[in-house]
N, C-alpha and C positions, 0 to 999 in steps of 0.2 A: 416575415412571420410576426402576427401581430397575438402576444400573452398578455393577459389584464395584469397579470402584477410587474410586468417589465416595464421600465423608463422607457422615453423614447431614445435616450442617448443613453446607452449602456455605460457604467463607469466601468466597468471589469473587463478591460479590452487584452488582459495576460494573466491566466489566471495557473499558481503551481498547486497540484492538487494531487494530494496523498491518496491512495489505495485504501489498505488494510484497514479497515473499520470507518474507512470513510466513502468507501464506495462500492465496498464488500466486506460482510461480516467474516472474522477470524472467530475459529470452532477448535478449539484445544482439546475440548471430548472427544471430539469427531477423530484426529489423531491417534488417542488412545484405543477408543473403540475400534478404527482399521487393523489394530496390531493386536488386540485380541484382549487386552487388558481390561483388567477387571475393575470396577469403582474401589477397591480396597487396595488396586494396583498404581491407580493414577496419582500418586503423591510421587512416585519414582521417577528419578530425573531423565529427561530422554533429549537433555541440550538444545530445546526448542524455543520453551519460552517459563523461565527467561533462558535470554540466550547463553549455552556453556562455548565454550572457545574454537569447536571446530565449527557450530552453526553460525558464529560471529565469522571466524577466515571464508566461508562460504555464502556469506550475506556484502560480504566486503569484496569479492572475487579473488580472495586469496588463495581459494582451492575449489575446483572443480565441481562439477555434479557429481563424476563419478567418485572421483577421490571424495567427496563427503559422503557417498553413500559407504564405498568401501570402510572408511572410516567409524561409520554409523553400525556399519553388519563388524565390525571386529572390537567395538565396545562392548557391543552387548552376546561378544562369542555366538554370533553366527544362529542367534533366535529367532531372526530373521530375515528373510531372504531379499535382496536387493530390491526385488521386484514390490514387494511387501512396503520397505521402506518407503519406498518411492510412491505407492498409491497413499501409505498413509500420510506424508503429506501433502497428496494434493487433497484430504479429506478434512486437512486443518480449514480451508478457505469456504464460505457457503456463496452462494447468488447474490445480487448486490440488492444492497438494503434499498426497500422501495421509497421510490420516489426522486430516489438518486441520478437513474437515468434520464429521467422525464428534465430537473432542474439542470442538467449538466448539459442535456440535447437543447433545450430553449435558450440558454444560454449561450450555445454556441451558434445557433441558427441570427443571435442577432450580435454575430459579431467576434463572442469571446476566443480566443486563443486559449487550448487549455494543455500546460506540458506536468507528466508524471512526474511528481516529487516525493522520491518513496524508496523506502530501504525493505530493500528483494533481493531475493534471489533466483533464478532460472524457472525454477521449479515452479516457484507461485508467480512469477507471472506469466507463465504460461497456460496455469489453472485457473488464472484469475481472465484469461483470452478466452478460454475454454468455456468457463459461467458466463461469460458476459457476450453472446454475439450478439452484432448488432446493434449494442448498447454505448460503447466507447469504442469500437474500430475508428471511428474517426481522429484520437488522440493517439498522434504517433511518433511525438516527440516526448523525452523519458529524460528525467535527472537519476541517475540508478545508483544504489550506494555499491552494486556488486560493477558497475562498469567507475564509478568515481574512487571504490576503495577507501571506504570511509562511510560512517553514519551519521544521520541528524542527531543532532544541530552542530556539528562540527562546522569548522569554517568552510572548510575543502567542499562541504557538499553545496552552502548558499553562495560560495565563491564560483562552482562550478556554473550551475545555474545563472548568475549576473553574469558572467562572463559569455556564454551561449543565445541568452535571451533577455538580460537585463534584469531591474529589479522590478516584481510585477506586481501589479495592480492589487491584488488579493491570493491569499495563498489559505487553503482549507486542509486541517488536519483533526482529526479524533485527540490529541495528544495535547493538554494544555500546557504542555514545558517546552513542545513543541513551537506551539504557537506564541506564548511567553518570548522565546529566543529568537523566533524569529522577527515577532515584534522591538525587542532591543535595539535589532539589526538594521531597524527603519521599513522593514517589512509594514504589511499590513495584512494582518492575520486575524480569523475566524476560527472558532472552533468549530468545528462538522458534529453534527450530533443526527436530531430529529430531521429529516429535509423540510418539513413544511414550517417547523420555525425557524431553520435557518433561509430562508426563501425570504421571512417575514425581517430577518435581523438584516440580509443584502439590498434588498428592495421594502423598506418602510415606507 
């Protein structure tokens, strides 16, 4: 596959690449809005973001889908129906930010390896399969902080990762403490933001 802005020798031959606002917009409205909530409602806390302690055991695979939703319908006495919980969030996630898949497919067509480096849980990435066909099916290896039990930038989740695939070539995250930390690490980290000026910061 021959793209004007690509090298001919790709340097990014391992790349760890975060999700959540980095290859799909996160909608915290959108959440409130599925459950019925009013703009004068959404200051109430619904343990999402930030995270309160049962969505953290359930981002970590401390506890269940079901055991979180149960947990979720008996916080809030039963306001809400499992069923309820569960769509609203998959309504926290939107479509992936454009341009996203275009850089991410040309990328890999000359070469890149690219593994999930991303703190999930069942729910969104299943929704995030859901938005995205066609788009990333081909990334099917995952660093998970709900399979490692553990979050970024903790050691356990860059240990997990070196240890499966090595330390890689570029790593993209939304999160500049993120990428700070992981830079520490001997990483070599970007921040994900715009795709066309990150396209121009990879390939200058």
């Amino acid at each position: 596959m021959t793209v004007p802005w690509l090298p001919l020798v790709n340097p990014y031959r391992l790349v760890a690449l975060d999700i959540g606002n980095t290859l799909i917009r996160q909608n915290r409205p959108g959440l409130y809005r599925a459950l019925g909530l009013s703009e004068s409602e959404e200051s109430l806390d619904l343990g999402v973001e930030p995270f309160g302690p049962s969505f953290y055991r359930f981002l970590t695979g401390c506890s269940t889908q079901e055991e979180y939703l149960e947990e979720f319908e008996q916080r809030f006495q039963g306001r809400w129906t499992k069923e309820e919980i569960l769509q609203a969030h998959r309504e926290y996630l939107l479509p992936s930010i454009p341009g996203m898949p275009e850089l991410v497919e040309a990328m890999a067509k000359t070469g890149t390896h690219f593994v999930f480096f991303t703190d999930i849980n069942p729910i969104h990435f299943q929704r995030f399969r859901d938005l995205t066909p066609g788009e990333f099916d081909f990334i099917v290896d995952a660093v998970r902080s709900d399979q490692v039990h553990a979050l970024k930038p903790s050691p356990e989740m860059f240990q997990a990762f070196e240890q499966r695939f090595g330390v890689p070539d570029l790593y993209l995250d939304d999160r500049m403490d993120l990428v700070e930390a992981a830079n520490r690490r001997g990483w070599h980290a970007v921040q994900a933001g715009n795709p066309a000026a990150l396209r121009h910061i990879l390939f200058p």
